[in-house]
C-alpha positions as CSV (number, residue, x, y, z in Angstrom):
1,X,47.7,-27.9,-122.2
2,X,46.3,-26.0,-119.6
3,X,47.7,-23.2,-117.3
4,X,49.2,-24.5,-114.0
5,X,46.9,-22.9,-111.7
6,X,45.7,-23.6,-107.9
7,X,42.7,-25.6,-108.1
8,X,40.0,-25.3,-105.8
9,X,37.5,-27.4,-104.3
10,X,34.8,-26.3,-105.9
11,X,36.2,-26.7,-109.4
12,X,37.1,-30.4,-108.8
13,X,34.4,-31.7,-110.9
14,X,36.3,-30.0,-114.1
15,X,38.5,-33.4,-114.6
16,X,38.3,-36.5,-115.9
17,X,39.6,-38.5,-112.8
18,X,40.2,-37.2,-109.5
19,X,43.1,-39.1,-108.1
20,X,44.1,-39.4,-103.9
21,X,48.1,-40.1,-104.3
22,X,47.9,-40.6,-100.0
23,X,48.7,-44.3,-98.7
24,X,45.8,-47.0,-98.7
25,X,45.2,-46.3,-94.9
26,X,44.6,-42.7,-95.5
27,X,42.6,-43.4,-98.3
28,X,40.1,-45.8,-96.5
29,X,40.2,-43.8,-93.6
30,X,38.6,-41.3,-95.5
31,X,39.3,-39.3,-98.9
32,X,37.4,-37.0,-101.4
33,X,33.8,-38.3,-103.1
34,X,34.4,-40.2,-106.3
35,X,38.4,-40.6,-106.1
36,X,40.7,-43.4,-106.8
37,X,43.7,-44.3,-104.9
38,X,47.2,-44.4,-107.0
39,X,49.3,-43.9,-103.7
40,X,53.1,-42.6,-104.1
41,X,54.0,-44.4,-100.7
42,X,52.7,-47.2,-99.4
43,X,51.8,-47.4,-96.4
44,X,54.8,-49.5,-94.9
45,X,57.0,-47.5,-97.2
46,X,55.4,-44.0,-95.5
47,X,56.7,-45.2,-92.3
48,X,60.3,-45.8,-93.0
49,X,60.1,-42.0,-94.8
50,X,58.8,-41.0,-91.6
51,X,61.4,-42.5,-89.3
52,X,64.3,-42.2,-91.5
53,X,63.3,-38.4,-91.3
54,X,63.2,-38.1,-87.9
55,X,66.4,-40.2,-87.6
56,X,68.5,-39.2,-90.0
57,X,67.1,-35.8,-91.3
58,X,65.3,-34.8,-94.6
59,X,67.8,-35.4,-97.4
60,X,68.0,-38.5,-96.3
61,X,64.4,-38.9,-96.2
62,X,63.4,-37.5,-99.5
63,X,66.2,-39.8,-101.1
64,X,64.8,-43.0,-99.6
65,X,61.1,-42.0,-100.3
66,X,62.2,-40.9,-104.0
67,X,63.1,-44.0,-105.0
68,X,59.9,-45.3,-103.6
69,X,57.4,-43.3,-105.1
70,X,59.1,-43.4,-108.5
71,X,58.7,-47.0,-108.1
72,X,55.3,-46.9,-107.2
73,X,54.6,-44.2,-110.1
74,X,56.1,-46.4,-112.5
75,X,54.3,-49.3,-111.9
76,X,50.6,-47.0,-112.0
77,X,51.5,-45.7,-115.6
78,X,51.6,-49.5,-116.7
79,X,48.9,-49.8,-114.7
80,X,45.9,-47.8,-113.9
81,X,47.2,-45.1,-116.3
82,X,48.1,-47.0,-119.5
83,X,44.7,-46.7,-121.5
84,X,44.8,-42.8,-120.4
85,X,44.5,-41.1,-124.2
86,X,46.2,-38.1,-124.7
87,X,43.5,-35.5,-123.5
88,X,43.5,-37.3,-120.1
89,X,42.8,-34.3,-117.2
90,X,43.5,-36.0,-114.0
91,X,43.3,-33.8,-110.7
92,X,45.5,-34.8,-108.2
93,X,45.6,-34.1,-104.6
94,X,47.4,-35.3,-101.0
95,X,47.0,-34.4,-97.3
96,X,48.1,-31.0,-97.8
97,X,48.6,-30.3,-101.3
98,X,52.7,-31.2,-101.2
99,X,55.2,-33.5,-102.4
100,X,53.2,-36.6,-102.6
101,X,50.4,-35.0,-104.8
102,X,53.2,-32.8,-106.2
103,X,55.7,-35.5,-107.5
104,X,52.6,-37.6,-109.3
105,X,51.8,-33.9,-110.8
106,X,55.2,-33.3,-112.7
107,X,55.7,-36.9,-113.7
108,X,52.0,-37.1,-115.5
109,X,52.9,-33.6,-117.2
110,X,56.1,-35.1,-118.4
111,X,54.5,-37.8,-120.1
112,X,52.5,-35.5,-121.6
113,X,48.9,-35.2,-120.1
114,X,47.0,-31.9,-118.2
115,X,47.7,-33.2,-114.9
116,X,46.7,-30.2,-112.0
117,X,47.1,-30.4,-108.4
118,X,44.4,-29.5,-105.7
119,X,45.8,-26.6,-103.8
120,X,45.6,-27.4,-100.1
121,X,44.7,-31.0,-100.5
122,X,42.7,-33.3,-98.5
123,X,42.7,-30.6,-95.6
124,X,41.4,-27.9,-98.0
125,X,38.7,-29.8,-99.8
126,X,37.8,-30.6,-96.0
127,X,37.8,-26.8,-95.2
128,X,35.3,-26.6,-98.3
129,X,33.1,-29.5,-96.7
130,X,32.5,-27.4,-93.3
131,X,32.1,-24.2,-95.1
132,X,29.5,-25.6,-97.4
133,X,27.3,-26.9,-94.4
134,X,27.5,-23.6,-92.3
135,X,26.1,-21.7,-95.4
136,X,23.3,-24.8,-96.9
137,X,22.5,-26.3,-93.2
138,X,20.0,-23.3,-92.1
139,X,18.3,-23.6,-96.2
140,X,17.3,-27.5,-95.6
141,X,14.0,-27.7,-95.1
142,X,13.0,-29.6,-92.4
143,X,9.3,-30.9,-91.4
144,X,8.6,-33.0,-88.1
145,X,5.6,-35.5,-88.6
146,X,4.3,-35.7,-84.6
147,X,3.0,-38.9,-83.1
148,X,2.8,-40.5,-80.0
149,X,4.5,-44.0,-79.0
150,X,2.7,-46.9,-81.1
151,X,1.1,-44.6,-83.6
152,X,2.6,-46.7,-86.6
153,X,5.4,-44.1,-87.9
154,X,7.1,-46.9,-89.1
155,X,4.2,-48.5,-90.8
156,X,3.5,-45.3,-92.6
157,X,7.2,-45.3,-93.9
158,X,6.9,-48.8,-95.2
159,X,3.8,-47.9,-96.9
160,X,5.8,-44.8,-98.6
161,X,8.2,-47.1,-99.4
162,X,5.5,-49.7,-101.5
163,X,4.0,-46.6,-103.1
164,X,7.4,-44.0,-104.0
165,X,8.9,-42.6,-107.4
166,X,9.7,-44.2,-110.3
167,X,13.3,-43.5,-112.3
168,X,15.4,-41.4,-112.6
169,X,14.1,-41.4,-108.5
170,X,16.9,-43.6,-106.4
171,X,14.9,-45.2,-103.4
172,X,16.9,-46.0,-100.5
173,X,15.0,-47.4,-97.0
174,X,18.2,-47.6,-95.0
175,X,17.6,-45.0,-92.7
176,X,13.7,-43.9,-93.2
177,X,12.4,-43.6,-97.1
178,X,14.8,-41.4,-99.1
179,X,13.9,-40.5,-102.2
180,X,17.3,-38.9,-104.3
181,X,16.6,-37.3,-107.7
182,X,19.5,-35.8,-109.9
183,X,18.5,-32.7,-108.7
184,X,17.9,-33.0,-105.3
185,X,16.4,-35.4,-102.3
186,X,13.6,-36.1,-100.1
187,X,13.8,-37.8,-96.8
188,X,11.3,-39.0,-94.3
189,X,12.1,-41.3,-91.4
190,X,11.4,-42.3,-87.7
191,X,13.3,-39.5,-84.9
192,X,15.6,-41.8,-82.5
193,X,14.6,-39.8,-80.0
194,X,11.1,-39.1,-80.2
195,X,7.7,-39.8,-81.7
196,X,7.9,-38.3,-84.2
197,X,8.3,-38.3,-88.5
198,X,10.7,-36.1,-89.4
199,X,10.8,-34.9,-92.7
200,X,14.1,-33.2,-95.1
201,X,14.1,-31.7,-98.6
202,X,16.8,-30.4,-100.0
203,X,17.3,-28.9,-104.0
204,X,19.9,-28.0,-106.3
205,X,17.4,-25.0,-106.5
206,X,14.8,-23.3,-105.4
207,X,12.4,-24.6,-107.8
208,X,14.0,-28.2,-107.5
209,X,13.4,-28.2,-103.6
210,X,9.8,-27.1,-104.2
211,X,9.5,-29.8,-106.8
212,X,10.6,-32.7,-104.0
213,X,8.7,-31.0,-100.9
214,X,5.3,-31.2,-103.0
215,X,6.5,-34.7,-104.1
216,X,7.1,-35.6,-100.6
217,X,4.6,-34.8,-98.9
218,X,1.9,-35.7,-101.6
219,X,2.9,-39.3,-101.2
220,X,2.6,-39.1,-97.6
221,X,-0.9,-37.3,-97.9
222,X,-1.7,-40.9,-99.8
223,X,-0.3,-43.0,-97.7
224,X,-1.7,-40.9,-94.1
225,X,-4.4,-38.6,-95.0
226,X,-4.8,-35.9,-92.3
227,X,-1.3,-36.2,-91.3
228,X,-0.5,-33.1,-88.9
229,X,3.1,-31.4,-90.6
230,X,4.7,-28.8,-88.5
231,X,6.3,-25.9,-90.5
232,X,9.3,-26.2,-92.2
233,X,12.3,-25.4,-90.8
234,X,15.0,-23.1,-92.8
């Protein structure tokens, strides 16, 4: 077994199951890319915690709640935990990194597996998030395809739709043509706002993004030859 050490955001994707012990309304709400939701307190249970608290102080609270999440922990071990083998890593994580997260830690290290707990929780790995975009938002490069009103930008996207990229390329046309490799993405679509094509690459690395921009904008070269491409935006 492993060290008990803060875990980071970053080095979430080191286990085999990232696991949101919050209530099913804070889980739908929102909650961390790729977890499941084995919630301590349900979330009627989380409400009497919370006004028993307030009413009648924190012993009271915490011996009220205990019952309830050792309830609730008991019935995921028979549950969503009971084909676990032995070597199961789980990383497990709350609002804040506390109690809730904290009790599901101790009682998965007693039965034996390498459970950790995300330092900071849900507000941390949301710290990360912001952090992440103020230092990769001014490397996306960004290309604006210009047009006036009724120039066909959205037949030109249908037509890069018929003619895109074959596995391990994901094509989605929800929102434009994006094109999303392992490694990366490409995205062109309409602006909302003006008549334009705007255009988004975006790599794992610096020869990954170059690989998708000359992708990119090679299929749109056969799909609108002479296409005017304003400079890319970093």
């Amino acid at each position: 077994m492993s060290h008990h050490r803060p875990i980071r955001p970053a080095d979430r994707q080191g286990f085999d199951s990232l696991i949101d012990a919050r209530s099913p309304a804070e889980f739908a709400e929102d909650h961390i890319p790729g977890a499941i939701n084995c919630p301590v307190l349900q979330d009627e249970e989380r409400a009497i915690v919370g006004t028993i608290y307030v009413q009648q102080g924190a012993f009271e609270a915490r011996r009220v709640g205990g019952a309830m999440v050792a309830a609730n922990l008991a019935r995921h071990l028979r549950q969503q935990f009971a084909d676990k083998p032995q070597g199961w890593r789980p990383l497990v994580y709350c609002w804040r990194g506390g109690m809730r997260s904290g009790s599901m830690v101790q009682w998965l290290r007693l039965v034996g597996w390498d459970a950790q707990q995300l330092a900071g929780g849900y507000k941390a790995f949301r710290r990360h998030v912001i952090e992440q975009i103020d230092t990769l938002a001014p490397r996306l490069d960004l290309r604006v395809l210009v047009g006036a009103t009724g120039s066909a930008k959205t037949r030109v996207l249908q037509a890069l739709a018929a003619g895109a990229f074959a596995a391990p390329a994901a094509i989605s046309t929800i929102d434009g043509l994006r094109v999303d490799w392992p490694d990366g993405f490409g995205l062109i679509r309409a602006s909302n706002t003006t008549p334009v094509l705007v255009l988004r690459f975006e790599g794992h690395t610096d020869a990954a993004l170059q690989r998708i921009e000359g992708e990119m904008l090679a299929l749109l070269a056969r799909v609108k030859p002479g296409a005017q491409v304003g400079g890319a935006a970093h």
